[in-house]
Every structure is written in C-alpha cells, then in structure tokens.
N, C-alpha and C positions, 0 to 999 in steps of 0.2 A: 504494500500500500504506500503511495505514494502523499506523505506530507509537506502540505501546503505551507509557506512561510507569509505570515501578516507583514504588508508593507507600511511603511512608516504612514502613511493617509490612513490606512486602515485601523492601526491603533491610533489615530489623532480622532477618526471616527465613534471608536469604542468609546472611546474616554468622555465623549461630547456626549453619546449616550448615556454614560455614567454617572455624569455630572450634571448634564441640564437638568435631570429628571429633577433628583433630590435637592438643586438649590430653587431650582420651580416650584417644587409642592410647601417649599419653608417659605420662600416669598406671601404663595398664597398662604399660608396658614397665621403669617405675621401680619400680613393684611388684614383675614378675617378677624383676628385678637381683637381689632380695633375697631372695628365694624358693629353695629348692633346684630342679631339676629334676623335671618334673612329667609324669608319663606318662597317657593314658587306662587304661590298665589300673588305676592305682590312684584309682580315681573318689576318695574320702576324702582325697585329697591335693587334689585338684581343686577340692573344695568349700571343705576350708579356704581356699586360696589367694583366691577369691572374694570370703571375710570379711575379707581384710585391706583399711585402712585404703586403700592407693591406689590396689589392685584394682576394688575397693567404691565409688572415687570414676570413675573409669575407665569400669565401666561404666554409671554415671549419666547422666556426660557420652556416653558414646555410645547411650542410650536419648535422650538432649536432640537428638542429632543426629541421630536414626532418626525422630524426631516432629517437629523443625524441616523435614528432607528432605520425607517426607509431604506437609506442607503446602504444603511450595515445587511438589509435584509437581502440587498438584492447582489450579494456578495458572498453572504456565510447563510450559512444555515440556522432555522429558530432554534432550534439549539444548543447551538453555538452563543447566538448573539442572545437570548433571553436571559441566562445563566453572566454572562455577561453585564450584562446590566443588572442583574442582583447585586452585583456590587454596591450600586447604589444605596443599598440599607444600612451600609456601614457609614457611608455618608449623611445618609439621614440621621442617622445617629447620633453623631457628633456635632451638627448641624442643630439639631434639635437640643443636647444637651446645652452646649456650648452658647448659640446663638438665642435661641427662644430660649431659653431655661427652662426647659422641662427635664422631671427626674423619668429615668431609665432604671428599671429594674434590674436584680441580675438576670432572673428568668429573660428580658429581651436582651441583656450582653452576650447571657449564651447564645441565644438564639443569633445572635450577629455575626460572632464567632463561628457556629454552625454554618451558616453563608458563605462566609467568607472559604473555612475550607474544601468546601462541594464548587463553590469558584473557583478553585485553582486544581480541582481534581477538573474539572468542563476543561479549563484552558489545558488540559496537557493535550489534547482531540483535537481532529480535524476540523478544520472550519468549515467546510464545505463537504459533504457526500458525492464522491465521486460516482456517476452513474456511467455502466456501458456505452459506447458511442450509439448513435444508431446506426444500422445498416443503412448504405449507400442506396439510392436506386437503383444506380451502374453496374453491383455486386450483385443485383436480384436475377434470374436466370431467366432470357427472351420466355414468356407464353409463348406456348408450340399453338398456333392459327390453324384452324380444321375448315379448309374447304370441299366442299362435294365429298365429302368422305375421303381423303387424300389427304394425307400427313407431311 
C-alpha cells in the first residue's frame, strides 16, 4: 500500500479546520454571555444578535471552517479529515477555560485527553483510500456483430 504524504497547503488546511471551528463556537458563545435570551419566535431578536461584534466574528470564522472542511474533503477522506478536526476539542478546551472562564471537569480533561490520543492513532493512516483504477474502454474486448447468422 502505497502512503500518501500531506503537502505543506494541506496541513495549512487541516489546521484552519482545526482552529476556525473552536475559536468560532467561543466567539459565539462570548457573544451570546452578553446577549439577553433569545427565542425563535422573536426572529428580530435573532437578527440583531447576528450584528453584534462577536456574533458577526463567530460566524466568519465558522464560514473559514465550513470552506477550509470542503476543501480538506475533497482531498482526504471523512475519515481522515473528521478525526482530524476532533482536535479541535482540545482547543475548545483551553479556549473555554482560559478565555471564557469556565471550569472543566476532570471527567471532560479525560475525555480531551481520550481525543486527542484516537487523533494521533487516525493520523498515522492514509488520507485518502486508494481505489482500483477503472478499466479502460480501449482494454474492453471488440462485441463480436452477428449479421445474417455469420460470425
């Protein structure tokens, strides 16, 4: 079996994958702290919350990660690049402690910890599944043509 090597774009890729997610979902989540409660019934509420400042940056960065993803997809395989981007929990993580101050249990440090090693066992794998070429049409063998009974 023939293993693929990730070229430098494609780990600039991953990493944009990586990373947009979890500082997108912290934007949003530092936005909504500040935000009153927000219902679909009052769409007008909804819309403003959008235009604010970390809202509005939030879901930039997760447009960066929904078009980094794309691209990673159509290179490597989902499971490849899903596993992948689970990285991003250890980001969130620290992100979350760190920046919003929320406390972290141990139960979700292990569980972070747990990610993280099942991430590096995906990275040792191919990124892509190599499938059989297809046959040529060239390689297919002339139909034998039956006229009047004569071969």
């Amino acid at each position: 079996m023939v293993q693929h090597k990730l070229l430098p774009r494609q780990y600039l890729i991953l990493s944009l994958v990586a990373v947009c997610a979890p500082l997108g979902d912290s934007c949003l989540s530092r936005g909504m702290t500040a935000m009153p409660s927000i219902s679909l019934a009052d769409p007008g509420a909804l819309i403003a919350a959008v235009f604010t400042p970390w809202i509005a940056a939030g879901i930039a960065l997760l447009i960066g990660f929904f078009a980094s993803y794309l691209t990673a997809l159509s290179w490597a395989d989902l499971t490849f690049v899903l596993p992948a981007t689970a990285f991003g929990n250890v980001i969130v993580a620290f992100l979350s402690r760190f920046w919003l101050h929320e406390a972290i249990s141990l139960e979700r440090w292990a569980g972070i910890v747990l990610i993280t090693l099942g991430v590096s066992f995906v990275a040792q794998g191919p990124s892509l599944t190599q499938h059989p070429a297809p046959i040529a049409e060239e390689a297919l063998p002339e139909e034998t043509v039956v006229t009047g009974g004569q071969r």
